[in-house]
VMD Tcl script that builds the backbone (N, CA, C; Angstrom):
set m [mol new atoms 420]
animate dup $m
set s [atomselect $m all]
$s set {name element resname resid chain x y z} {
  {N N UNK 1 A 159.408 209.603 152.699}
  {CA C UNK 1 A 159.796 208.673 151.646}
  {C C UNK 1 A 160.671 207.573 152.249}
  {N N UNK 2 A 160.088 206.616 151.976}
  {CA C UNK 2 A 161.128 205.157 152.460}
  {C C UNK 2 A 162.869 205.306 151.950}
  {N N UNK 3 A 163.963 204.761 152.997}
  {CA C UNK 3 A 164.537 204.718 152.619}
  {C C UNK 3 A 165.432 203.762 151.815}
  {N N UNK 4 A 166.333 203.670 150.598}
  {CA C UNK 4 A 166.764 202.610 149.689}
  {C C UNK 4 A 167.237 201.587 150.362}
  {N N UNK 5 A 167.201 200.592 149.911}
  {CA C UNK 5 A 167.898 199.514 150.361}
  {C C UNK 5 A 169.895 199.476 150.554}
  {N N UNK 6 A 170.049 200.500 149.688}
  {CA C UNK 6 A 171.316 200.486 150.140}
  {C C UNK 6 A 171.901 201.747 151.079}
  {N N UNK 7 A 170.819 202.626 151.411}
  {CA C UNK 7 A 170.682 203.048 152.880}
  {C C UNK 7 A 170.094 202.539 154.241}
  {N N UNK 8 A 169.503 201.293 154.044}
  {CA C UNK 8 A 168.851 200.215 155.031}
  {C C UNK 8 A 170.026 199.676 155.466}
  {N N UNK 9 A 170.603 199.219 154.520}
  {CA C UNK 9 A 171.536 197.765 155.221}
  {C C UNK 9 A 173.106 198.204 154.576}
  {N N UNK 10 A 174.094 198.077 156.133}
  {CA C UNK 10 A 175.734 198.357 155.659}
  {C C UNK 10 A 175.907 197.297 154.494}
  {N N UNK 11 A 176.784 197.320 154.213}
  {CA C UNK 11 A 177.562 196.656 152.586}
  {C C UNK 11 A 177.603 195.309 153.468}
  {N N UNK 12 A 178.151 195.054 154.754}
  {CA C UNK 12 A 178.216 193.537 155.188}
  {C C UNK 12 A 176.957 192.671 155.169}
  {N N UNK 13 A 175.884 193.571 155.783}
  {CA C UNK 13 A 174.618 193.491 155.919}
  {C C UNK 13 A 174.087 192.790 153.934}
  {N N UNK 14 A 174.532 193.899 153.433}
  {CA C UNK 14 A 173.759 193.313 151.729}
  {C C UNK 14 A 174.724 191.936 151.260}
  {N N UNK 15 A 176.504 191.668 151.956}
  {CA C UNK 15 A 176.773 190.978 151.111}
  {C C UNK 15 A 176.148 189.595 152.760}
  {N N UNK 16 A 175.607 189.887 152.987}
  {CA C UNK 16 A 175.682 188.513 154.447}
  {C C UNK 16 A 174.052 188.118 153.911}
  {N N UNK 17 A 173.095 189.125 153.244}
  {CA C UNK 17 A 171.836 188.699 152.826}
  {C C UNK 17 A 171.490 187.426 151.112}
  {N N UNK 18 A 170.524 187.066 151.780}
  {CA C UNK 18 A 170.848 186.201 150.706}
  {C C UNK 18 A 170.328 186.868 149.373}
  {N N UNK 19 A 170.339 186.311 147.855}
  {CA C UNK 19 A 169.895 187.168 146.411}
  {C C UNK 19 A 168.416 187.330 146.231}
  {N N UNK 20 A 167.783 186.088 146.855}
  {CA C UNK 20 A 166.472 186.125 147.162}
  {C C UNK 20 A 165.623 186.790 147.961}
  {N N UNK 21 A 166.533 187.172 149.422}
  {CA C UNK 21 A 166.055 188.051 150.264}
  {C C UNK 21 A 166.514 189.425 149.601}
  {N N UNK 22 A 167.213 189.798 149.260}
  {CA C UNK 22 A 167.197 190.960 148.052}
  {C C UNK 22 A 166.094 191.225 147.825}
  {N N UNK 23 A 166.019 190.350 146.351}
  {CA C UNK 23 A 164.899 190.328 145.372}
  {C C UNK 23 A 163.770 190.904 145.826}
  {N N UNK 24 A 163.402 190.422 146.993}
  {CA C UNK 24 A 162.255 190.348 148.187}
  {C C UNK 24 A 162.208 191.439 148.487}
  {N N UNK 25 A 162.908 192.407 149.432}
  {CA C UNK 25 A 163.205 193.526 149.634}
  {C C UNK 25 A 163.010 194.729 148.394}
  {N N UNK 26 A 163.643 194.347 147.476}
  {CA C UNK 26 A 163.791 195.050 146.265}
  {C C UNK 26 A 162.086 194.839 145.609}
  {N N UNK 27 A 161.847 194.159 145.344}
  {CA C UNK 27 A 160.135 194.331 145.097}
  {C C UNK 27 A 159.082 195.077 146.191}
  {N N UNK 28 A 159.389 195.103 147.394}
  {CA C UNK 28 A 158.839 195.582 148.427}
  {C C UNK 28 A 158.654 196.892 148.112}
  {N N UNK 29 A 159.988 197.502 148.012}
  {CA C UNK 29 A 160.304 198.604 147.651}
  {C C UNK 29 A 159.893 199.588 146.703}
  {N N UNK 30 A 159.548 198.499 145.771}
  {CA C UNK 30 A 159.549 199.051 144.284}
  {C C UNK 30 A 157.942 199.104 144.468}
  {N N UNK 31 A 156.897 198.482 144.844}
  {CA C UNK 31 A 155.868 198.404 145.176}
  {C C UNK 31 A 155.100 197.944 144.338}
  {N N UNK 32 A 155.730 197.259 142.987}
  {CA C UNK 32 A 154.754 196.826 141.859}
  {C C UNK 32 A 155.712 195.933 141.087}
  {N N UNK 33 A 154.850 194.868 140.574}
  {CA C UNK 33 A 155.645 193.668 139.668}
  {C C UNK 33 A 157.082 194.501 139.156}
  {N N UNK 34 A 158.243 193.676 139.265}
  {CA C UNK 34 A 158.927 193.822 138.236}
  {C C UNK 34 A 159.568 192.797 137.086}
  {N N UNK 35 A 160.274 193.049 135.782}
  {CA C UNK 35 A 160.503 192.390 135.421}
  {C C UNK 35 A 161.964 191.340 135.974}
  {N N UNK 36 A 161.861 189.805 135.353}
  {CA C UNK 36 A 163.194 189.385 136.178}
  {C C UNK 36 A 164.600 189.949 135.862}
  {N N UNK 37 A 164.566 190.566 134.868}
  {CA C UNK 37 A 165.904 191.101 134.128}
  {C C UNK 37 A 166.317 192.021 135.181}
  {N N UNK 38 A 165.547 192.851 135.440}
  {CA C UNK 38 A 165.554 193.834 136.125}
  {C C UNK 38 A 166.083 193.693 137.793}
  {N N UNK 39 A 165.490 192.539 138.332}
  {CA C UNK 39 A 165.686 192.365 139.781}
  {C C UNK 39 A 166.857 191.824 139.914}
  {N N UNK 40 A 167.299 191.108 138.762}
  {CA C UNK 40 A 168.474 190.456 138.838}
  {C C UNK 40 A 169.263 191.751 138.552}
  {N N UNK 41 A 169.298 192.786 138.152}
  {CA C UNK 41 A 170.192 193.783 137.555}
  {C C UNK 41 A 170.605 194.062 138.753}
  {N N UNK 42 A 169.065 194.559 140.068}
  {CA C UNK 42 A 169.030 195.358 141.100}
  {C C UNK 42 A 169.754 194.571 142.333}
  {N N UNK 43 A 170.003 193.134 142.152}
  {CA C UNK 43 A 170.934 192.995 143.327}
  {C C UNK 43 A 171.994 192.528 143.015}
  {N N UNK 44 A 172.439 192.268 141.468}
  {CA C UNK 44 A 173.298 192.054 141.355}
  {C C UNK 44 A 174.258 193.647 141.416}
  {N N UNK 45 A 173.919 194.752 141.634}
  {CA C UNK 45 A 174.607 195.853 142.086}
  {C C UNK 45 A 174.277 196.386 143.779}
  {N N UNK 46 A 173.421 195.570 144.060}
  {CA C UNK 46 A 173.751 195.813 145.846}
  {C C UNK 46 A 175.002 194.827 146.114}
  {N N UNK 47 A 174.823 193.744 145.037}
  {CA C UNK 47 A 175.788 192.822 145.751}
  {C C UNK 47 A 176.957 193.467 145.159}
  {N N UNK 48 A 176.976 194.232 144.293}
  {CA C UNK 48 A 178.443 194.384 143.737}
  {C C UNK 48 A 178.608 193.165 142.557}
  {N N UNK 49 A 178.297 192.391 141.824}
  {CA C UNK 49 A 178.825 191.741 140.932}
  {C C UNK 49 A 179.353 191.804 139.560}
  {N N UNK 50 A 180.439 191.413 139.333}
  {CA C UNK 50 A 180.670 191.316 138.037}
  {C C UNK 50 A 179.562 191.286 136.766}
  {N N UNK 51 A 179.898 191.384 136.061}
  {CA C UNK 51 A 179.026 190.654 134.563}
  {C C UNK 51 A 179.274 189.054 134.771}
  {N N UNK 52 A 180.419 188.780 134.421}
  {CA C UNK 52 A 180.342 187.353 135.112}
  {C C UNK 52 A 179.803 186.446 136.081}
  {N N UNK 53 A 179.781 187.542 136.847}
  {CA C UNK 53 A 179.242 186.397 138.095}
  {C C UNK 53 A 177.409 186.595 137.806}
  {N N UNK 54 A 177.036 187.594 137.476}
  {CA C UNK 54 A 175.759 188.205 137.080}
  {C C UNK 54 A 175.147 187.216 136.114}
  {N N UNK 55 A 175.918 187.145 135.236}
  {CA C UNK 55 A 175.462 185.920 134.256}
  {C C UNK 55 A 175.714 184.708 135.017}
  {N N UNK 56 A 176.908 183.645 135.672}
  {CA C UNK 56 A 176.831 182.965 136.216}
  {C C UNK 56 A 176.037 182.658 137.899}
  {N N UNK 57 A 175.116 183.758 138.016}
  {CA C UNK 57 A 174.307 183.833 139.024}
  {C C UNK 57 A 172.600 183.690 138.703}
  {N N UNK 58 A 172.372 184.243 137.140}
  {CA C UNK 58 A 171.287 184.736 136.990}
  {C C UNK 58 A 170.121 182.933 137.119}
  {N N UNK 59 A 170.568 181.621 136.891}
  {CA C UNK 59 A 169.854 180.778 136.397}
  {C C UNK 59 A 168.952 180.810 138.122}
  {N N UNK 60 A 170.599 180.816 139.075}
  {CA C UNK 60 A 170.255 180.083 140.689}
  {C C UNK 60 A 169.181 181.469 141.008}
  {N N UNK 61 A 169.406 182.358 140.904}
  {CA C UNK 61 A 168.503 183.118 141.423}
  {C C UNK 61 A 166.925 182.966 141.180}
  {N N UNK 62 A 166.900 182.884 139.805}
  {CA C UNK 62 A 165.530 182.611 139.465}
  {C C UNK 62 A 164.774 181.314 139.899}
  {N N UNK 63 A 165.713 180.303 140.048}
  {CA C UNK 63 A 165.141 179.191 140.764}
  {C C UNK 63 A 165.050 179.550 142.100}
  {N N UNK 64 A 165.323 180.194 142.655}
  {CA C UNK 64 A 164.914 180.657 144.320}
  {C C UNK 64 A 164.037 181.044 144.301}
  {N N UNK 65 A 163.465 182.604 143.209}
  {CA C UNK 65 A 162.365 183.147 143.487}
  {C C UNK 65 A 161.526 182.257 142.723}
  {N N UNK 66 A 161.610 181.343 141.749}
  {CA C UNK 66 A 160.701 180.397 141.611}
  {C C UNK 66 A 160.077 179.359 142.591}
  {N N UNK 67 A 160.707 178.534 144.033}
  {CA C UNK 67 A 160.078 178.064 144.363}
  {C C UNK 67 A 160.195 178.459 145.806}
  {N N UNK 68 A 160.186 179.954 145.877}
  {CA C UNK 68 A 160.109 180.364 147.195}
  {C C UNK 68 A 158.568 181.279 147.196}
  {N N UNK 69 A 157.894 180.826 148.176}
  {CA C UNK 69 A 156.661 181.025 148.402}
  {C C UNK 69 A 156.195 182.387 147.967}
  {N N UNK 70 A 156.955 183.357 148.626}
  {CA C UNK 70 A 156.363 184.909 148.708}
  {C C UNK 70 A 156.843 185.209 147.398}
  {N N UNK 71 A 157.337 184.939 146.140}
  {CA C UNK 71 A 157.013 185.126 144.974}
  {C C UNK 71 A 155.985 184.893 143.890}
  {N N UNK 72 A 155.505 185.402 142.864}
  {CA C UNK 72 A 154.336 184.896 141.980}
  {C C UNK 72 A 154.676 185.593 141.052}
  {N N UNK 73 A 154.837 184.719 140.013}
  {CA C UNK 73 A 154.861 184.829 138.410}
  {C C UNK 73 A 153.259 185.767 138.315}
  {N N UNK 74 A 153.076 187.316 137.607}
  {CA C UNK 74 A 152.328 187.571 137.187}
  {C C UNK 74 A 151.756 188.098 135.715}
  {N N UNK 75 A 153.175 187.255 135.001}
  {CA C UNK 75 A 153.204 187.527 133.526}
  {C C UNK 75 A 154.454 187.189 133.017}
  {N N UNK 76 A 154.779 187.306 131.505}
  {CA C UNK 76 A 155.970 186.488 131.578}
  {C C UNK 76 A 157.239 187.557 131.759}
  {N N UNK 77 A 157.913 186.803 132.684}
  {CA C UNK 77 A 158.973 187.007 133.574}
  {C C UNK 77 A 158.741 188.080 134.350}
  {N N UNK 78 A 157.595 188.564 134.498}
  {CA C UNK 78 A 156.981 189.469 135.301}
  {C C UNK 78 A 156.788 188.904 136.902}
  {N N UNK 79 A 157.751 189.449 137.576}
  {CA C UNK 79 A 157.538 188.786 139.302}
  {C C UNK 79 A 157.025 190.149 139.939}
  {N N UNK 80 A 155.963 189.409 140.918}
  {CA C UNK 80 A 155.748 190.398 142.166}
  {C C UNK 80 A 155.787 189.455 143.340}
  {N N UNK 81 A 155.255 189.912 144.688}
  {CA C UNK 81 A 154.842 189.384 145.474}
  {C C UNK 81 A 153.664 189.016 145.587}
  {N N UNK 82 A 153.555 187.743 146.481}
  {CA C UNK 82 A 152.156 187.081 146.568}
  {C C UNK 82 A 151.444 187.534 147.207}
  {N N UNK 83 A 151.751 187.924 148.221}
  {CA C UNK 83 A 150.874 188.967 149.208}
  {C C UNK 83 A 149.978 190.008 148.377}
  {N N UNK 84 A 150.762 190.211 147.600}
  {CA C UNK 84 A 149.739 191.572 146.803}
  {C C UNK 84 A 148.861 191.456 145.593}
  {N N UNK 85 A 148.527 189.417 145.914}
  {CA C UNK 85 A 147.625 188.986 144.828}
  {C C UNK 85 A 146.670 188.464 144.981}
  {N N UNK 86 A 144.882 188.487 145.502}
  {CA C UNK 86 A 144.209 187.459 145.620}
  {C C UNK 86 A 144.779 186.113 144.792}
  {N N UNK 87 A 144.473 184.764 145.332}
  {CA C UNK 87 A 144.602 183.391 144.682}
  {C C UNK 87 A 144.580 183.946 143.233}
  {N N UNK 88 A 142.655 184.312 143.084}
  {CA C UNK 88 A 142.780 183.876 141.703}
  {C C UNK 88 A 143.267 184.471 140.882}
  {N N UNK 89 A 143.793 185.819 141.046}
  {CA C UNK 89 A 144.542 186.678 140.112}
  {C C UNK 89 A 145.863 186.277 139.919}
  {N N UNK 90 A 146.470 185.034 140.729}
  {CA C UNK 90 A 148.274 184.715 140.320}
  {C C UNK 90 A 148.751 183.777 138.951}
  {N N UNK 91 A 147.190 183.777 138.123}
  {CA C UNK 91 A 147.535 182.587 137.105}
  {C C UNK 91 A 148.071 183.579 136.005}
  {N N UNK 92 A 149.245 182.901 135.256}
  {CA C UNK 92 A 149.694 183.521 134.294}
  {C C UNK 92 A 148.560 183.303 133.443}
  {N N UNK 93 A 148.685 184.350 132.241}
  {CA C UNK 93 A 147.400 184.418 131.562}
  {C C UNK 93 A 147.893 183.532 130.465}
  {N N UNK 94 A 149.016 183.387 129.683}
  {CA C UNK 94 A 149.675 183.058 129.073}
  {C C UNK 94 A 149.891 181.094 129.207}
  {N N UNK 95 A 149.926 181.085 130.397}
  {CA C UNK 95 A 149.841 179.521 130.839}
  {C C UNK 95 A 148.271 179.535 130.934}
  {N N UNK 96 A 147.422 180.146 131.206}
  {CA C UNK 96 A 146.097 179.553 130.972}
  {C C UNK 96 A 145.107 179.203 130.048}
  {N N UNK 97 A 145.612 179.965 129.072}
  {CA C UNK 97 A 145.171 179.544 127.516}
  {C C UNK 97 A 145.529 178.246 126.924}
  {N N UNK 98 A 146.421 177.688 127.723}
  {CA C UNK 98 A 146.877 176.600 127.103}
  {C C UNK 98 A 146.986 175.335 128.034}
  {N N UNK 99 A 146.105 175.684 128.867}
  {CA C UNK 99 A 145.534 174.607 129.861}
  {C C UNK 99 A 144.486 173.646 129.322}
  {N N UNK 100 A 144.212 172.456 129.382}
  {CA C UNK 100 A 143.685 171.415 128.657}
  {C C UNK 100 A 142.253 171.317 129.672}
  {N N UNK 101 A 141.535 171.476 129.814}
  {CA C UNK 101 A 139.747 170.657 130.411}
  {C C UNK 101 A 140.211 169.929 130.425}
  {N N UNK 102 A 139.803 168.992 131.514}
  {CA C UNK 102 A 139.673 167.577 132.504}
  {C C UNK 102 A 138.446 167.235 131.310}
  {N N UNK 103 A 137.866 167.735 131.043}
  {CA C UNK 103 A 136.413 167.408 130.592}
  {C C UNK 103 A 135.989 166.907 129.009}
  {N N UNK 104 A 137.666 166.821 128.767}
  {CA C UNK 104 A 137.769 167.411 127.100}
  {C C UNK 104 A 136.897 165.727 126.410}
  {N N UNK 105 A 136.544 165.639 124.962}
  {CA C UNK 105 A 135.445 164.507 124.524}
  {C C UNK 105 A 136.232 163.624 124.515}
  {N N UNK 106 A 137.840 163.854 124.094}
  {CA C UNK 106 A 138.942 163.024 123.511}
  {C C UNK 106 A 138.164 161.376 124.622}
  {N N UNK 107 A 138.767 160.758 123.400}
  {CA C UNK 107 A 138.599 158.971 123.748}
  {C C UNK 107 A 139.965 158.553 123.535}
  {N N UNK 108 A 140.807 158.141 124.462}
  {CA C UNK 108 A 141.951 157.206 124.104}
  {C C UNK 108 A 141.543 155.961 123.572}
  {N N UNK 109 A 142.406 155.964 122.298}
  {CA C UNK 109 A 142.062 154.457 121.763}
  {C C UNK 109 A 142.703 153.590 122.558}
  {N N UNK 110 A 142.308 152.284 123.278}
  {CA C UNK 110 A 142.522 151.912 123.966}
  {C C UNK 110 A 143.507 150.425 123.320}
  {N N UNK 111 A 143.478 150.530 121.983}
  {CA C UNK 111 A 144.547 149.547 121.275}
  {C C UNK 111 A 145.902 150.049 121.642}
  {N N UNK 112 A 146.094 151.558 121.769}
  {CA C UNK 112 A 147.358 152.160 121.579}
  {C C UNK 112 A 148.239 151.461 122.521}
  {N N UNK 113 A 147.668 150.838 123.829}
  {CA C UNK 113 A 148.551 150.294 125.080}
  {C C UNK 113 A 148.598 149.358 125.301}
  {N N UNK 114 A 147.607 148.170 124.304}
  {CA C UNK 114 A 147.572 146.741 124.396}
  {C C UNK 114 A 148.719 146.143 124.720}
  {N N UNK 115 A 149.587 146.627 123.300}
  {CA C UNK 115 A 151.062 145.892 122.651}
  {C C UNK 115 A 151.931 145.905 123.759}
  {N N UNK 116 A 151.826 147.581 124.391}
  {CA C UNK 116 A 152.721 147.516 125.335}
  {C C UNK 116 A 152.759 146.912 126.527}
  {N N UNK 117 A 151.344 147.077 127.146}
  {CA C UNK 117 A 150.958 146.205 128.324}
  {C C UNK 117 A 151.377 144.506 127.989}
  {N N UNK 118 A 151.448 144.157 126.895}
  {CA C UNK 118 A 151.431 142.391 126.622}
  {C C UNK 118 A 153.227 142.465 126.517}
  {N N UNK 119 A 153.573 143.215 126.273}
  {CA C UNK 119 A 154.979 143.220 125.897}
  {C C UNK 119 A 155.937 143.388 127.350}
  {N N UNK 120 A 155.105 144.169 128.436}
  {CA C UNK 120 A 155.514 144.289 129.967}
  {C C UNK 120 A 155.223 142.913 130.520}
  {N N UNK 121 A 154.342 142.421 130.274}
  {CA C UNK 121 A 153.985 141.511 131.152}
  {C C UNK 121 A 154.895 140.261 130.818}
  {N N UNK 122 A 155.504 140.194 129.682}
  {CA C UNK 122 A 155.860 139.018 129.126}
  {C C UNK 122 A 157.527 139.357 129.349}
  {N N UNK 123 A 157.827 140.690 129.537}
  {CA C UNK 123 A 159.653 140.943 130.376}
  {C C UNK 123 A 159.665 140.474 131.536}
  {N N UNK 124 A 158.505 141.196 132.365}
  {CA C UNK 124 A 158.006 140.297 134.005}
  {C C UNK 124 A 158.220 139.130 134.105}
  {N N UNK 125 A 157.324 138.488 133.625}
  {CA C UNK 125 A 157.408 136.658 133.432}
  {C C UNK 125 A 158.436 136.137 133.327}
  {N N UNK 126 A 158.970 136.830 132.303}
  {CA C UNK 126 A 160.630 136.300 131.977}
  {C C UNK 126 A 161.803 136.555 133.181}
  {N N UNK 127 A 161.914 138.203 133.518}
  {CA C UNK 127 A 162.717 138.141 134.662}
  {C C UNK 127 A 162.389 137.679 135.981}
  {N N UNK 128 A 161.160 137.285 135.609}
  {CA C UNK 128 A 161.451 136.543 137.289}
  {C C UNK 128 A 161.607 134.872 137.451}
  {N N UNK 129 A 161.464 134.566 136.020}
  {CA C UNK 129 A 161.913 133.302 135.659}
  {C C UNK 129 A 163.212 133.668 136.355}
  {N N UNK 130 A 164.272 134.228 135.168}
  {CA C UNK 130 A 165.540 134.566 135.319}
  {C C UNK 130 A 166.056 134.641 136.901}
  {N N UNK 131 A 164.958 135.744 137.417}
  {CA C UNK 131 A 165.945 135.933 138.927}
  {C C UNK 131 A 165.877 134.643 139.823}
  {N N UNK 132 A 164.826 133.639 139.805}
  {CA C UNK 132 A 164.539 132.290 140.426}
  {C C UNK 132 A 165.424 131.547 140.089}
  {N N UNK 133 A 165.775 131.300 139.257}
  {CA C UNK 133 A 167.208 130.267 138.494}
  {C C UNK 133 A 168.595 131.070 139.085}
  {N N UNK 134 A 168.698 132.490 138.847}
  {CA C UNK 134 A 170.032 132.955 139.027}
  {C C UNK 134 A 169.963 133.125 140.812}
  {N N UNK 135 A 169.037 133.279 141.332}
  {CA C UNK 135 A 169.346 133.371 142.890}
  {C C UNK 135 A 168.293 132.316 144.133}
  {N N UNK 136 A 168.387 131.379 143.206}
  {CA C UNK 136 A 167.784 129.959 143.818}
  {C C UNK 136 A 166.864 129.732 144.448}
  {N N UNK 137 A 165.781 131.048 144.466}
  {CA C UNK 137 A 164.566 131.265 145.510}
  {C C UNK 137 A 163.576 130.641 144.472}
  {N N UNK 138 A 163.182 129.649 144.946}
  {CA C UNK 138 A 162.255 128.459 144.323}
  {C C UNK 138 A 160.878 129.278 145.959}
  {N N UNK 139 A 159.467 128.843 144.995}
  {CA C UNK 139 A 158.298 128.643 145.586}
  {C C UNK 139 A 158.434 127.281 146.440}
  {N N UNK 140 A 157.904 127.017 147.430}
  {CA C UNK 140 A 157.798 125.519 148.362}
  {C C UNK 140 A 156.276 125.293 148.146}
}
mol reanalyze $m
mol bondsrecalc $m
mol representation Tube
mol addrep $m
């Protein structure tokens, strides 16, 4: 039987690692998705933390394992590792239902951007009137 992470690594060792490399470790371990409540529980007691700091830790952590590679969302707030996902199995199912077709019939009415496009072009015109007068760069 593998041994725990807090028989792996001395206390300097867990507080010198980072929450993410935790996390990492701690899913390894565990060998199957867990939830984020949970991972955050699990190093916020390797690390030793308060409730306080636990709550004032929980946002940064999740943004780590959010845009650190070897993580994958596999449900909601359900993290595993990526390694243990073909591609196409890492889409939340939940975000895919509500994904829009490239293909969809919709027609933008194309009045909707007239006003605005005539209304840009005519601030343009104007400020560069403006900046020619206020900083003396005339055409020759």
């Amino acid at each position: 039987m593998p041994e725990s992470l807090a028989e792996k690594f001395s206390h300097d060792e867990v507080q010198e690692t980072s929450m993410v490399d935790l996390a990492h470790h701690i899913l390894e371990e565990h060998g199957e998705p867990m939830l984020y409540q949970k991972i955050m529980e699990e190093v916020a007691k390797l690390k030793g933390f308060s409730e306080a700091e636990t709550n004032r830790l929980i946002a940064q952590l999740y943004t780590e394992i959010n845009i650190d590679g070897r993580f994958v969302c596999v449900g909601k707030s359900l993290w595993g590792l990526k390694r243990w996902y073909p591609l196409e199995e890492t889409t939340d199912s939940a975000v895919a239902q509500h994904v829009k077709d490239d293909d969809s019939d919709e027609v933008l009415d194309e009045g909707l951007f007239a006003d605005e496009h005539e209304e840009y072009t005519e601030e343009k015109d104007s400020d560069e009137e403006g900046f020619d007068s206020d900083y003396g760069v005339h055409d020759s």
